[in-house]
N, CA, C and O atoms as a printed pandas DataFrame, in Angstrom:
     atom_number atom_name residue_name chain_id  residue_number  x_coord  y_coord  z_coord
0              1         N          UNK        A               1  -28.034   75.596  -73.811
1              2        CA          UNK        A               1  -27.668   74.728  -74.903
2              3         C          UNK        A               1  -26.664   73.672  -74.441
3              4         O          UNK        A               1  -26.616   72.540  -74.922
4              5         N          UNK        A               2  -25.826   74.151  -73.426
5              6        CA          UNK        A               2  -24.667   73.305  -72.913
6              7         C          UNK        A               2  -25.419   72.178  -71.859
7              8         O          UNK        A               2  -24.882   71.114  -71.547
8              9         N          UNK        A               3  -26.651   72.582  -71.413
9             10        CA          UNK        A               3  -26.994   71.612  -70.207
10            11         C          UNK        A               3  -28.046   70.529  -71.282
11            12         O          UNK        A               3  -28.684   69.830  -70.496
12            13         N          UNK        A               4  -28.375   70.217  -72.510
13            14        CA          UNK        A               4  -28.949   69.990  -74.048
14            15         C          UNK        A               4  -27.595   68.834  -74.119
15            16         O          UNK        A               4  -27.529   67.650  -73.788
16            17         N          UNK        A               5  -26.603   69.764  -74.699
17            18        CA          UNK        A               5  -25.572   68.568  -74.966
18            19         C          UNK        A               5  -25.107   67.811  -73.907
19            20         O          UNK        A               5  -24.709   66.671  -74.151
20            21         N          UNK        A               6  -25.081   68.258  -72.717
21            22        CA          UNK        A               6  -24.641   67.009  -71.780
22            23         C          UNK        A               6  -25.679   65.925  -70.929
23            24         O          UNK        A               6  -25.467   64.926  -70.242
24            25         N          UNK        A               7  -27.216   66.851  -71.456
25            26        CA          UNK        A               7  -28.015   65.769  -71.173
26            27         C          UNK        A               7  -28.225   64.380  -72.371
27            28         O          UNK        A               7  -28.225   63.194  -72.042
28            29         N          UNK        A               8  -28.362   64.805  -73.523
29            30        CA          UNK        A               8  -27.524   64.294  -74.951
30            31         C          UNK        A               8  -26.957   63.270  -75.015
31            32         O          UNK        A               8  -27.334   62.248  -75.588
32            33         N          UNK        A               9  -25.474   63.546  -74.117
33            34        CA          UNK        A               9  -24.420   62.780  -74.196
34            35         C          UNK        A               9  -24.742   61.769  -73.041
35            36         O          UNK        A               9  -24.724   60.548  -73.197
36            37         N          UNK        A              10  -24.986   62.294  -72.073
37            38        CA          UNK        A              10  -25.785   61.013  -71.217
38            39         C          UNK        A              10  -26.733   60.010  -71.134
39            40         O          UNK        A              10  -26.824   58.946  -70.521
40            41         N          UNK        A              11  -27.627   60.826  -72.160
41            42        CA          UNK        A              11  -28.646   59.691  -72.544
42            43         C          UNK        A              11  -27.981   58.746  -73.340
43            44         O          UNK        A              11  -27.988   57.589  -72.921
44            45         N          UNK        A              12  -27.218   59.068  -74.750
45            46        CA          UNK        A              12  -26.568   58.575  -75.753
46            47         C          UNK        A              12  -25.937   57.244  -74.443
47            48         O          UNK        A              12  -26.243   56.053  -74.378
48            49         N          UNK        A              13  -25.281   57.807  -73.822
49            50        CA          UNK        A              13  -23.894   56.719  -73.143
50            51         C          UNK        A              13  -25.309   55.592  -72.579
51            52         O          UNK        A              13  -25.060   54.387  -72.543
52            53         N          UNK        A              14  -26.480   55.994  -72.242
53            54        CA          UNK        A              14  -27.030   55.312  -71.216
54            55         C          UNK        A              14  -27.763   54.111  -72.230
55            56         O          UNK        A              14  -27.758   52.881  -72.181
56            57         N          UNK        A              15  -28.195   54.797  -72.875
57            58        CA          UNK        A              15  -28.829   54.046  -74.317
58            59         C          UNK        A              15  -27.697   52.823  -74.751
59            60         O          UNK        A              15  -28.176   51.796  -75.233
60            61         N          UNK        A              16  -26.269   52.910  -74.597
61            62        CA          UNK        A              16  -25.118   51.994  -74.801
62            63         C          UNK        A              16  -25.148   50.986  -74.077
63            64         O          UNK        A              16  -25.125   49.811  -74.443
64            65         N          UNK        A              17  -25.215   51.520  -72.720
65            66        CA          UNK        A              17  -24.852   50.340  -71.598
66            67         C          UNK        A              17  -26.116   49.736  -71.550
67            68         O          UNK        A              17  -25.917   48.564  -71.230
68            69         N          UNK        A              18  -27.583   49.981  -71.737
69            70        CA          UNK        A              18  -28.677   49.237  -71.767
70            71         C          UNK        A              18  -28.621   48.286  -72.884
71            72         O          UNK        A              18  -29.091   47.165  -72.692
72            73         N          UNK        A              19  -28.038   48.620  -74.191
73            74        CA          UNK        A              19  -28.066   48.146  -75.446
74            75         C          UNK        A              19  -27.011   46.795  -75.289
75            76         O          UNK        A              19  -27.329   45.753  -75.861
76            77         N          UNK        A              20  -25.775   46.860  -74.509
77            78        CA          UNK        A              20  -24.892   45.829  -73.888
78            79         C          UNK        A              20  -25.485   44.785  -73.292
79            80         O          UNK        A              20  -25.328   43.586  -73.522
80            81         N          UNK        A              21  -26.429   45.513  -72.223
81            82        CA          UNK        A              21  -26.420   44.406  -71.235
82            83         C          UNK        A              21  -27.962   43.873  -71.824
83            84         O          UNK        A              21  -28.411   42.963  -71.126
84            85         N          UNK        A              22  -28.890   44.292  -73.031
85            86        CA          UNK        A              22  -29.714   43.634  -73.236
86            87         C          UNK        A              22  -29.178   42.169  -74.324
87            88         O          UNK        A              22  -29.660   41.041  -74.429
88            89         N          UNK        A              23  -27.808   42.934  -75.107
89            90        CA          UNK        A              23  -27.520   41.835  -75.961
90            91         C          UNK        A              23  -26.706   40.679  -74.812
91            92         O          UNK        A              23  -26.598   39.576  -75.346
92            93         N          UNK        A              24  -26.351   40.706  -73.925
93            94        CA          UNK        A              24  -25.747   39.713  -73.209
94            95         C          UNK        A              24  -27.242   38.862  -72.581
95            96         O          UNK        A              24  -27.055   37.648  -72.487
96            97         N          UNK        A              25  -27.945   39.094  -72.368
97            98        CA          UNK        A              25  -28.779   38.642  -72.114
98            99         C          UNK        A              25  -30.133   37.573  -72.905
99           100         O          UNK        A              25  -30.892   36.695  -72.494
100          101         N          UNK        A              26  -29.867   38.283  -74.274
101          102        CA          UNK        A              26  -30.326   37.611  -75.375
102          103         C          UNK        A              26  -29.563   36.657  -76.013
103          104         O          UNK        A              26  -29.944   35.804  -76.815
104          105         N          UNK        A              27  -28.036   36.949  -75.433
105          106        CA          UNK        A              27  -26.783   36.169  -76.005
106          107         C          UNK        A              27  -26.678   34.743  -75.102
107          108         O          UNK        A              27  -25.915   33.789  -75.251
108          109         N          UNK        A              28  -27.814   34.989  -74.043
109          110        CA          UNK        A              28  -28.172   33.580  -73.310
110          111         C          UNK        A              28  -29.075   33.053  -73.375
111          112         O          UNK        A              28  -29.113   32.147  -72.543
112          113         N          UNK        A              29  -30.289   33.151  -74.224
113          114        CA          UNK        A              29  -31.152   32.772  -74.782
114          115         C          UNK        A              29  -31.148   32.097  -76.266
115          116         O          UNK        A              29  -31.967   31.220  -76.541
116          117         N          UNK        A              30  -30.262   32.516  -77.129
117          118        CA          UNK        A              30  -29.843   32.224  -78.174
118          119         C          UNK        A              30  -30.035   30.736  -78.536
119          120         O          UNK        A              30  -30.697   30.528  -79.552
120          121         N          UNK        A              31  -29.543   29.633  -77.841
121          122        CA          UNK        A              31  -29.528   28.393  -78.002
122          123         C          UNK        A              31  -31.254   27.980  -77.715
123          124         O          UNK        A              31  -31.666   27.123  -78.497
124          125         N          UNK        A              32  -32.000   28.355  -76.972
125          126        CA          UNK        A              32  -33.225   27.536  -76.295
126          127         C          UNK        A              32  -34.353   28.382  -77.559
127          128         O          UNK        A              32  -35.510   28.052  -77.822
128          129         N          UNK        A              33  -33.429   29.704  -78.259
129          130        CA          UNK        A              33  -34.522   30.535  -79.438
130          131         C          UNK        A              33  -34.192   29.188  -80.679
131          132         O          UNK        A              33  -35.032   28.579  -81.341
132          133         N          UNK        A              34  -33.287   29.088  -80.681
133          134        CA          UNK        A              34  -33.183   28.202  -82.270
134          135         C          UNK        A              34  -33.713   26.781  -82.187
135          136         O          UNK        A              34  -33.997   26.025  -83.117
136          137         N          UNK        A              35  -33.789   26.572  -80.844
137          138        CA          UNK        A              35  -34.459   25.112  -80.413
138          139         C          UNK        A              35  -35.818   25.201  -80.684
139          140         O          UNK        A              35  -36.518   24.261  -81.060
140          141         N          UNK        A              36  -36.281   26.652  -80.436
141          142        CA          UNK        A              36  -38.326   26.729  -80.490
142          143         C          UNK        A              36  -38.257   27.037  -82.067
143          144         O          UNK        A              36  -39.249   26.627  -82.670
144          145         N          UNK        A              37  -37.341   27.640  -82.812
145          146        CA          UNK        A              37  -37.387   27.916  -83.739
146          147         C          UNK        A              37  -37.440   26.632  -84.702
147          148         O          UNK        A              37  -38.222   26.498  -85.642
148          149         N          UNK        A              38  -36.675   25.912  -84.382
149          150        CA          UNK        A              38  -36.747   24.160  -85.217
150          151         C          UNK        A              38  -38.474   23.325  -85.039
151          152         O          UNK        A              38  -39.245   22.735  -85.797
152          153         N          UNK        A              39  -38.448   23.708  -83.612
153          154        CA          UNK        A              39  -40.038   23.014  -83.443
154          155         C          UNK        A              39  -41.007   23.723  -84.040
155          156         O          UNK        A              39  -42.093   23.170  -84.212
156          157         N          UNK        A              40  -40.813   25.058  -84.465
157          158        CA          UNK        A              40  -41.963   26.166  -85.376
158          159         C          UNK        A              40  -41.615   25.405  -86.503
159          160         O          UNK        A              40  -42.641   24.877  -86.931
160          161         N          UNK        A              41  -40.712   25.133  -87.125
161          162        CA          UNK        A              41  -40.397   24.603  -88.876
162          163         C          UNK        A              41  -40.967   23.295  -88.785
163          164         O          UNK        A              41  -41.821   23.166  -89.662
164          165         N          UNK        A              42  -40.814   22.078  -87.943
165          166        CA          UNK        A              42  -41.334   21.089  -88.025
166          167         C          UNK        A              42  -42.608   21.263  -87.997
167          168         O          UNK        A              42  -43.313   20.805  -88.896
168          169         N          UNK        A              43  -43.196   22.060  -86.799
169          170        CA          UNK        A              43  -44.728   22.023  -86.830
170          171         C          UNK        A              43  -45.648   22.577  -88.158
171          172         O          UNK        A              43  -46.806   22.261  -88.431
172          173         N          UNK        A              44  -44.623   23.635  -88.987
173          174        CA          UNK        A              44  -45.423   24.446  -89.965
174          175         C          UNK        A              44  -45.428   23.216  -90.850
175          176         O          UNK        A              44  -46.417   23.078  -91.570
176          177         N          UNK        A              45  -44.332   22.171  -90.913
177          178        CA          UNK        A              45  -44.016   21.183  -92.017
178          179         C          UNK        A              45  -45.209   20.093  -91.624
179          180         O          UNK        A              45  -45.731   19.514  -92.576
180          181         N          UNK        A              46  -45.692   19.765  -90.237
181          182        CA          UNK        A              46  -46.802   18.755  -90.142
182          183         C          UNK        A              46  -47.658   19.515  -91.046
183          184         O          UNK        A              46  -48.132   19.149  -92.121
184          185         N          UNK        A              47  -47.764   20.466  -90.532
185          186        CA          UNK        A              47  -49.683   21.111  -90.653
186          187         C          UNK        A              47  -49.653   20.975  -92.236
187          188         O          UNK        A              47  -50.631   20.545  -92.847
188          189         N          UNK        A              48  -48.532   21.346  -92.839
189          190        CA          UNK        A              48  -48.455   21.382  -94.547
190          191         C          UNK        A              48  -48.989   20.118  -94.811
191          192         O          UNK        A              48  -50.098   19.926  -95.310
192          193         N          UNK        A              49  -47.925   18.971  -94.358
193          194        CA          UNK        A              49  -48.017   17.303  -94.904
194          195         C          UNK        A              49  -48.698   16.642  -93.125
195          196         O          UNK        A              49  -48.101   16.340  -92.091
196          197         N          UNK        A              50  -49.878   16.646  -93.428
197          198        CA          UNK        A              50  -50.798   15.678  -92.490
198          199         C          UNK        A              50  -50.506   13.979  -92.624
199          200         O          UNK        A              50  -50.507   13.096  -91.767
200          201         N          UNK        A              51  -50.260   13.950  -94.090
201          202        CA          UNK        A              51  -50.325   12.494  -94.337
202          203         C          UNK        A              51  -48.674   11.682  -93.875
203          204         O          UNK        A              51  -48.465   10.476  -93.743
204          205         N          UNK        A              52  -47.599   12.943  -93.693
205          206        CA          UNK        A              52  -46.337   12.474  -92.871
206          207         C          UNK        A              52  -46.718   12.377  -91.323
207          208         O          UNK        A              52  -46.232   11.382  -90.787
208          209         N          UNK        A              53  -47.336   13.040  -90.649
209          210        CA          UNK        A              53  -47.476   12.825  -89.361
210          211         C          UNK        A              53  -47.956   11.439  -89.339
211          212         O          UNK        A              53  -47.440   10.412  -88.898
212          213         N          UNK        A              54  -49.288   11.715  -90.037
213          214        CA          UNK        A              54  -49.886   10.091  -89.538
214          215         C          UNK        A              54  -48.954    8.890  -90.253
215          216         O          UNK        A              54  -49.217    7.824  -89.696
216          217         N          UNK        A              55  -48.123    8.752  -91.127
217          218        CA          UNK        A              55  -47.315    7.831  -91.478
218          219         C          UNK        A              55  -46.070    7.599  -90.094
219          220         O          UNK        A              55  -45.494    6.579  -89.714
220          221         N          UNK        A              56  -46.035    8.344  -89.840
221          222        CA          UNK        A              56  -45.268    8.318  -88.499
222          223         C          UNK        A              56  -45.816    7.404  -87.301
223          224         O          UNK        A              56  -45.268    6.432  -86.781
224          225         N          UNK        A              57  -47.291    8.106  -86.956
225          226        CA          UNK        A              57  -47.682    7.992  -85.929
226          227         C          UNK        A              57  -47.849    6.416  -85.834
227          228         O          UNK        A              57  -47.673    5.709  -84.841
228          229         N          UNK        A              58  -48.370    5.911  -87.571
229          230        CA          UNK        A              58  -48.735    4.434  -88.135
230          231         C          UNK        A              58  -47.616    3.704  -87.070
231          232         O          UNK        A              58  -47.817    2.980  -86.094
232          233         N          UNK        A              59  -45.947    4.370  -87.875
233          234        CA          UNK        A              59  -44.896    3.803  -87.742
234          235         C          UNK        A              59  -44.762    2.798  -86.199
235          236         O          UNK        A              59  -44.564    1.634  -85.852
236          237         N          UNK        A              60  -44.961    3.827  -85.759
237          238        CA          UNK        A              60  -44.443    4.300  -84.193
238          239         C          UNK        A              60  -45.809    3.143  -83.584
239          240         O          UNK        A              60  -45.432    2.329  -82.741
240          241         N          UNK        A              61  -46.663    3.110  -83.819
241          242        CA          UNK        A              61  -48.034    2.239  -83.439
242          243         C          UNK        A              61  -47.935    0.971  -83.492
243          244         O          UNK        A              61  -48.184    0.178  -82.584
244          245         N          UNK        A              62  -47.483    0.691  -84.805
245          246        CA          UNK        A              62  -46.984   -0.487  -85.137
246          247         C          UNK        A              62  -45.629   -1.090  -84.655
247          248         O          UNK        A              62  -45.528   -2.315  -84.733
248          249         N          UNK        A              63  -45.029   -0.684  -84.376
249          250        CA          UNK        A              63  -43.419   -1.294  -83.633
250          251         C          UNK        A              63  -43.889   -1.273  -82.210
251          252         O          UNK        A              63  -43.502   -2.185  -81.479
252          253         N          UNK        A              64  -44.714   -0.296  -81.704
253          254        CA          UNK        A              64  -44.686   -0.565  -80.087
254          255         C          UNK        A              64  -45.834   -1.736  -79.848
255          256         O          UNK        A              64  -46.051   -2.230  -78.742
256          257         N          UNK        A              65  -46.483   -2.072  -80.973
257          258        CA          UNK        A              65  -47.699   -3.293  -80.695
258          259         C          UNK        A              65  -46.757   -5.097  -80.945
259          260         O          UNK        A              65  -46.889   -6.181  -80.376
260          261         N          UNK        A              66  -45.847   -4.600  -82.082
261          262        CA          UNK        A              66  -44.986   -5.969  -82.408
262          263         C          UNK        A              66  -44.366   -6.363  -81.521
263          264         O          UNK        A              66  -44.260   -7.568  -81.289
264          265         N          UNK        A              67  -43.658   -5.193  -80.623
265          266        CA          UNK        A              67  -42.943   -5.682  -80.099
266          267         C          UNK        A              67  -41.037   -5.044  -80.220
267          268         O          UNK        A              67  -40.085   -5.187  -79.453
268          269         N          UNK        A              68  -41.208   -4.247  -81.743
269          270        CA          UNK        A              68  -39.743   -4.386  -82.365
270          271         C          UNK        A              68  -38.671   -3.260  -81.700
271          272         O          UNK        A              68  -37.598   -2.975  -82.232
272          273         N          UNK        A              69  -39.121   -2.727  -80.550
273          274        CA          UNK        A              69  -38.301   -1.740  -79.579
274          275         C          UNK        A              69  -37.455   -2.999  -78.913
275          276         O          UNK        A              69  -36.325   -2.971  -78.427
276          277         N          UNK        A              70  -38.226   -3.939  -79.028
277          278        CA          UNK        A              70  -37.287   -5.310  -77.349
278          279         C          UNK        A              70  -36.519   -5.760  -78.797
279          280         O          UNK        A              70  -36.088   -6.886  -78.546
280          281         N          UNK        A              71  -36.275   -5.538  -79.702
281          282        CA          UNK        A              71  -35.277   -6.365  -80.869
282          283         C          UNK        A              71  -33.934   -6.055  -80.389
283          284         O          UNK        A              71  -33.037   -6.819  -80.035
284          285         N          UNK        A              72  -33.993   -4.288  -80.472
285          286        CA          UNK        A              72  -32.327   -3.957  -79.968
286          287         C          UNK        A              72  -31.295   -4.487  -81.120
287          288         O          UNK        A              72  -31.228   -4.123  -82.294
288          289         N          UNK        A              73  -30.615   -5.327  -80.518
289          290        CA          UNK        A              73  -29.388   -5.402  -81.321
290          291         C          UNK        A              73  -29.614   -6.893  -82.448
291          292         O          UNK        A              73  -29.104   -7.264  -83.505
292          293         N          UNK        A              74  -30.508   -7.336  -81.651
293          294        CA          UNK        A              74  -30.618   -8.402  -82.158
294          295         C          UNK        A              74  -31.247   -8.762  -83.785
295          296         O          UNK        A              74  -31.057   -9.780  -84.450
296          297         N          UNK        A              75  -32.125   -7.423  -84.163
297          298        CA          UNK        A              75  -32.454   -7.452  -85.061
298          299         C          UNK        A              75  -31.806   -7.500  -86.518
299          300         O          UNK        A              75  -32.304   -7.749  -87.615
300          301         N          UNK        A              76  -30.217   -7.095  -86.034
301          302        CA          UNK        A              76  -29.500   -7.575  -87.009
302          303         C          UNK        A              76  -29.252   -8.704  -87.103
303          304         O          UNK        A              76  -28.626   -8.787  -88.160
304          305         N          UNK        A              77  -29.354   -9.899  -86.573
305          306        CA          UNK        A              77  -29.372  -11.163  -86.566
306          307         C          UNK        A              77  -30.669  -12.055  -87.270
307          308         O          UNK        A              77  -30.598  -13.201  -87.713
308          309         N          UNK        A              78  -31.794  -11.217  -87.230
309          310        CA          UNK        A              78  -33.054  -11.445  -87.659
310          311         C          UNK        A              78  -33.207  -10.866  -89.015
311          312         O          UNK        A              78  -34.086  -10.004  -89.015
312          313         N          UNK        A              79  -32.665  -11.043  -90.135
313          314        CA          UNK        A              79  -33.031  -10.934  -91.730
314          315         C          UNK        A              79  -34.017  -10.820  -91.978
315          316         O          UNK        A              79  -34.417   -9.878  -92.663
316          317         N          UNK        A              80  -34.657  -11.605  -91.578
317          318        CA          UNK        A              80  -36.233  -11.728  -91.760
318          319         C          UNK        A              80  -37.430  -10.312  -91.532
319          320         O          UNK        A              80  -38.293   -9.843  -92.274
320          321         N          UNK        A              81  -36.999   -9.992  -90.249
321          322        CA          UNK        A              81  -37.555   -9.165  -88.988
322          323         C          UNK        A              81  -37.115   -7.755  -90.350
323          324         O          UNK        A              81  -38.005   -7.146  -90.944
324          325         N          UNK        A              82  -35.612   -7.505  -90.585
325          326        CA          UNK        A              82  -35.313   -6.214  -91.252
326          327         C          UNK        A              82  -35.550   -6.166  -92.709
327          328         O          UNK        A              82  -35.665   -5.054  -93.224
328          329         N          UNK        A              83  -35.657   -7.446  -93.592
329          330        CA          UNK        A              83  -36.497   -7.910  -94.859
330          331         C          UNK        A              83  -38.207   -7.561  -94.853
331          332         O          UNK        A              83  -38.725   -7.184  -95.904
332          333         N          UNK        A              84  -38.927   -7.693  -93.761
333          334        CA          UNK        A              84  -40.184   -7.653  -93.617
334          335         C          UNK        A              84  -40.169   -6.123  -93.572
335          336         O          UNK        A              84  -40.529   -5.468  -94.550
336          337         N          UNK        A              85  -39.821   -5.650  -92.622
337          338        CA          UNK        A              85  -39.530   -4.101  -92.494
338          339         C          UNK        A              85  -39.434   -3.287  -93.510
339          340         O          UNK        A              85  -40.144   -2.304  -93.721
340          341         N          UNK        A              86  -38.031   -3.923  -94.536
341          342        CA          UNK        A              86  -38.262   -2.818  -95.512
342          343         C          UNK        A              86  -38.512   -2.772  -96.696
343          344         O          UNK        A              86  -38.181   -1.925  -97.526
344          345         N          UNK        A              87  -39.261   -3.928  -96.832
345          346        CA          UNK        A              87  -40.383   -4.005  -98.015
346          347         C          UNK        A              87  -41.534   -2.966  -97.605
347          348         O          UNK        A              87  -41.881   -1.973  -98.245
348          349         N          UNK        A              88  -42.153   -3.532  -96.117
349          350        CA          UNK        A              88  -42.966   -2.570  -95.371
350          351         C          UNK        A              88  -42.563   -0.796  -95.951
351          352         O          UNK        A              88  -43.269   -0.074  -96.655
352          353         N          UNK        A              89  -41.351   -0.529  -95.419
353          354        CA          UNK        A              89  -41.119    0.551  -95.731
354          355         C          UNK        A              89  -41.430    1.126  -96.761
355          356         O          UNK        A              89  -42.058    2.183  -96.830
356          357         N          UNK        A              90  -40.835    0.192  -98.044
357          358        CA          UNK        A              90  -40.742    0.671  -99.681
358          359         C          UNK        A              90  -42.355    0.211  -99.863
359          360         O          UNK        A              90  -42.459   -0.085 -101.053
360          361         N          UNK        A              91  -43.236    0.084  -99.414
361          362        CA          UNK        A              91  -44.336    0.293  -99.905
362          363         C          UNK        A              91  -45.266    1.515  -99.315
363          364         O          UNK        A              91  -46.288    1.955  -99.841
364          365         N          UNK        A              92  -44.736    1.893  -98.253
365          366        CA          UNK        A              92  -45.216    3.304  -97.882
366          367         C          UNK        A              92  -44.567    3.731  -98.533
367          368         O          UNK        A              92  -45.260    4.041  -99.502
368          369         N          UNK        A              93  -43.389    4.062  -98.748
369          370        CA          UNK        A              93  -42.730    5.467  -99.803
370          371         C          UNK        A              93  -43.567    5.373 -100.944
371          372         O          UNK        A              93  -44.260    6.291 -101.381
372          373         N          UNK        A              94  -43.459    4.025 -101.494
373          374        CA          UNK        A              94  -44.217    3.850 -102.693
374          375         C          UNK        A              94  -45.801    5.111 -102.741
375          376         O          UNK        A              94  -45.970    5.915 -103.657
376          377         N          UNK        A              95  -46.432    5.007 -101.937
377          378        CA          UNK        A              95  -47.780    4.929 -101.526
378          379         C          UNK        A              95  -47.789    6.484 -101.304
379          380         O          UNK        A              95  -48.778    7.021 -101.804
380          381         N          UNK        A              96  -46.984    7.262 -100.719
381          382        CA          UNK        A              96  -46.637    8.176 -100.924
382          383         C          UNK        A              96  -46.277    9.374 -101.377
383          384         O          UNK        A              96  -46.379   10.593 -101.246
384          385         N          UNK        A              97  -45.735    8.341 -102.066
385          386        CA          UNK        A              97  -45.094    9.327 -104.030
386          387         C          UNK        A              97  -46.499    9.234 -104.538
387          388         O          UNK        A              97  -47.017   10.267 -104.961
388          389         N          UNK        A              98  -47.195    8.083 -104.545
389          390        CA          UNK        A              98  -48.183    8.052 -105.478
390          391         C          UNK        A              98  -49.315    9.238 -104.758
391          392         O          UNK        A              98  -49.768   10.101 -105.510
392          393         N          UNK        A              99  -49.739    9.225 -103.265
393          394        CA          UNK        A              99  -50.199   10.151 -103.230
394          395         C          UNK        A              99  -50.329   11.758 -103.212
395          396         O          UNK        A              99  -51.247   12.576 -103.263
396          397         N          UNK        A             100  -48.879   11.774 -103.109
397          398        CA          UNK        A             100  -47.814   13.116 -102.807
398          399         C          UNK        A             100  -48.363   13.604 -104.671
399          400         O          UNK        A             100  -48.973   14.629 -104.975
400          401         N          UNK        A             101  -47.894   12.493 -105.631
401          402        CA          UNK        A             101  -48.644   13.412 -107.164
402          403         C          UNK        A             101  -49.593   13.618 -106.999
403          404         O          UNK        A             101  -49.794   14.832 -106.996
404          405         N          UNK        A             102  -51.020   12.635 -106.716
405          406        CA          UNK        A             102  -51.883   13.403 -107.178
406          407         C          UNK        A             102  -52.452   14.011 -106.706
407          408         O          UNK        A             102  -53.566   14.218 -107.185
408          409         N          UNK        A             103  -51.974   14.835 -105.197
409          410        CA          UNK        A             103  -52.458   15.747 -105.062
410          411         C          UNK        A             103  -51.951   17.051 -105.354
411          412         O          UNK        A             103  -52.598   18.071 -105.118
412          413         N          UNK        A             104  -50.757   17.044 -105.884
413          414        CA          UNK        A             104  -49.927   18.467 -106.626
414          415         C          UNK        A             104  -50.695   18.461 -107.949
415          416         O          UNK        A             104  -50.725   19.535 -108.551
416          417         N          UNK        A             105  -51.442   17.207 -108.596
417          418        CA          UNK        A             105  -51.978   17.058 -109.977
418          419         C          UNK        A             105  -53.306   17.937 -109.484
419          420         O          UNK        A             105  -54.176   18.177 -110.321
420          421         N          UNK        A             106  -53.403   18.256 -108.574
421          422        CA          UNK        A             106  -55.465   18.715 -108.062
422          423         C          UNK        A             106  -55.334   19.906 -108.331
423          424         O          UNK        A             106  -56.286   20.677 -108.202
């Protein structure tokens, strides 16, 4: 019974120091888990809203064909350039909302 409890107590202690050195080890992973974990929430959030990706992708299509990456700083100088823009903008949101109801209306 005595060679029971001190095999027992050894396992118990051994089960500790494995249980340590697995959380130090996970305790270095921690940062690169919440990083895949953000890209799982964004990705579950595309697959939900398809019609945000491709409003994006529009986005992104359209500024690298204009040109409006070489604006830089300058585009604050250009009224025009950030007037055109965000009318542009407020008519996708617009467009948006409107389609964003009616498909919660379906």
């Amino acid at each position: 019974m005595e060679e029971l409890a001190r095999r027992r107590a050894h396992l118990i202690e051994l089960c500790e120091l494995q249980r340590s050195d697995i959380a130090m080890h996970v305790g270095a992973l921690e940062t690169p888990l919440a990083m895949a974990d953000r890209v799982f929430r964004v990705a579950r959030y595309l697959r939900g809203h398809p019609l945000a990706l491709g409003a994006a992708v529009a986005v992104v299509a359209a500024m690298r064909r204009r040109g409006i990456w070489k604006l830089g700083r300058h585009a604050v100088a250009k009224r025009g350039v950030l007037l055109k823009w965000g009318q542009r903008g407020l008519v996708a949101w617009r467009a948006w909302r409107a389609l964003r109801g009616r498909r919660a209306s379906i």
